[in-house]
C-alpha positions as CSV (number, residue, x, y, z in Angstrom):
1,X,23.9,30.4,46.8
2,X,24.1,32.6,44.2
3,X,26.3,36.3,44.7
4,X,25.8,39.1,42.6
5,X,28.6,41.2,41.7
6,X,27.5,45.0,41.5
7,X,29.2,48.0,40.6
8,X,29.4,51.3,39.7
9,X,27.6,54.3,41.2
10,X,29.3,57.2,43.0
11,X,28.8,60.6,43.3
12,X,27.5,62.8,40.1
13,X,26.0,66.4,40.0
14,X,22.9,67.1,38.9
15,X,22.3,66.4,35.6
16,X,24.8,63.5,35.1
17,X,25.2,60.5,34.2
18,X,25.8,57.4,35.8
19,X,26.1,53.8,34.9
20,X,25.6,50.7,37.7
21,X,26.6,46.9,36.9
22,X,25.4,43.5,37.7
23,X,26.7,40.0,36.8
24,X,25.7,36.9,38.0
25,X,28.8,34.5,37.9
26,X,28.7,31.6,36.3
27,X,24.8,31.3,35.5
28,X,23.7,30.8,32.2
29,X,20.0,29.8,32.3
30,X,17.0,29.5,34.8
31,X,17.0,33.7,35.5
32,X,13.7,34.7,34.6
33,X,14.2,38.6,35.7
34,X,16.8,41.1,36.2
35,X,17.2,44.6,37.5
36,X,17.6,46.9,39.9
37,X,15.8,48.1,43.2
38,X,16.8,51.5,45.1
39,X,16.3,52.1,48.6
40,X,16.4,56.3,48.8
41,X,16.1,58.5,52.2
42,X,12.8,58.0,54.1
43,X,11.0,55.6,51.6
44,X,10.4,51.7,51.2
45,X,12.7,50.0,48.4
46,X,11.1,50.8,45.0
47,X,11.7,49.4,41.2
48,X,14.1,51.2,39.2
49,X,14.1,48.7,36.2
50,X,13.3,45.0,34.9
51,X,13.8,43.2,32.2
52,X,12.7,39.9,31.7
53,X,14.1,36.7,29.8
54,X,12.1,37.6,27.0
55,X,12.8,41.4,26.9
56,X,9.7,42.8,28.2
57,X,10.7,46.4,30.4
58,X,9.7,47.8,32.9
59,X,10.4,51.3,34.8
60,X,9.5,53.0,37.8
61,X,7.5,56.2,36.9
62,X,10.8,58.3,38.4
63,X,12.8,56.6,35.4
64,X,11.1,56.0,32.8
65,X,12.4,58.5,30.2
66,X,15.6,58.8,31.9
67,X,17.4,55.3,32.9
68,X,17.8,52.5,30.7
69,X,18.2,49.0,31.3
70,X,20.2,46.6,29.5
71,X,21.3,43.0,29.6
72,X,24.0,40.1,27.8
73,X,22.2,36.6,27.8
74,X,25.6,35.0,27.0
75,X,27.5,36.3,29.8
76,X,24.7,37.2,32.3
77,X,25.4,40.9,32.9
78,X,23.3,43.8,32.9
79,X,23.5,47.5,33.1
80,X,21.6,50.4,34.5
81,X,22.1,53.9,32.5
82,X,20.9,57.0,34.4
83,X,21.0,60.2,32.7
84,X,20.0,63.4,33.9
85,X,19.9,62.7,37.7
86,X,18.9,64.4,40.5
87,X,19.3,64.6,43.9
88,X,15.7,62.8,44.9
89,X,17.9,60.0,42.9
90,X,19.8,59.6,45.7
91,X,19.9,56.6,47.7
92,X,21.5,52.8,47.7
93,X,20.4,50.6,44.4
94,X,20.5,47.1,44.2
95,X,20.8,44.7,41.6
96,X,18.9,41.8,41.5
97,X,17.6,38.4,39.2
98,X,15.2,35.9,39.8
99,X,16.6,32.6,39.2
100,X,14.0,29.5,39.0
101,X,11.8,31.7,41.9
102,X,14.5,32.6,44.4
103,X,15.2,35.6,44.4
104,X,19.0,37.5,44.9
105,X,20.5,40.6,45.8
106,X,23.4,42.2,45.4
107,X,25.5,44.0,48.1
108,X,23.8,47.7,46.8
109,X,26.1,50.6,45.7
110,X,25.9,54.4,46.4
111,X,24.5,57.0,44.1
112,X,24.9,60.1,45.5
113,X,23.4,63.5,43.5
114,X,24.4,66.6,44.9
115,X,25.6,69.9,43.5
């Protein structure tokens, strides 16, 4: 069983930043995609961001332009940058990798956007 370790989130105002972490421990090969899933008030769980082993990207419409995703191959971590937020940014976001087809979750984290 493999547990994802996520962090980050919080509260911001909006127009803020904030930054979310994932790592897997101890995997080093066999994780074809990473990224992040949110869960916001009143909707199914959407795509944030992906990025696959071999750097293709891909955003939900809401962040393209604003989030970034990022990612270590070495020490299997990978970051979610969200600038200018706003409150419809709201909601619980998960990290996640597909690892030879399973796929994992971490525990979510918090982003709350509110003036």
């Amino acid at each position: 069983q493999l547990h994802l370790r996520e962090s980050g989130g919080g509260v911001a105002r909006p127009g803020d930043s904030l930054r979310l972490s994932c790592e897997a421990p101890m995997v080093r090969y066999g994780v074809a995609a990473m990224g992040w899933y949110r869960q916001v008030p009143g909707k199914q769980r959407e795509l944030v961001a992906t990025i696959t082993f071999d750097d293709v990207v891909n955003y939900g419409d809401f962040a393209r332009g604003r989030f970034t995703i990022t990612r270590n191959n070495d020490t299997m971590d990978w970051w979610l940058q969200m600038n200018s937020l706003q409150p419809e940014d709201t909601g619980v976001y998960y990290c996640y990798c597909d690892r030879y087809g399973t796929v994992y979750w971490g525990q979510g984290t918090q982003v709350t956007v509110s003036s």
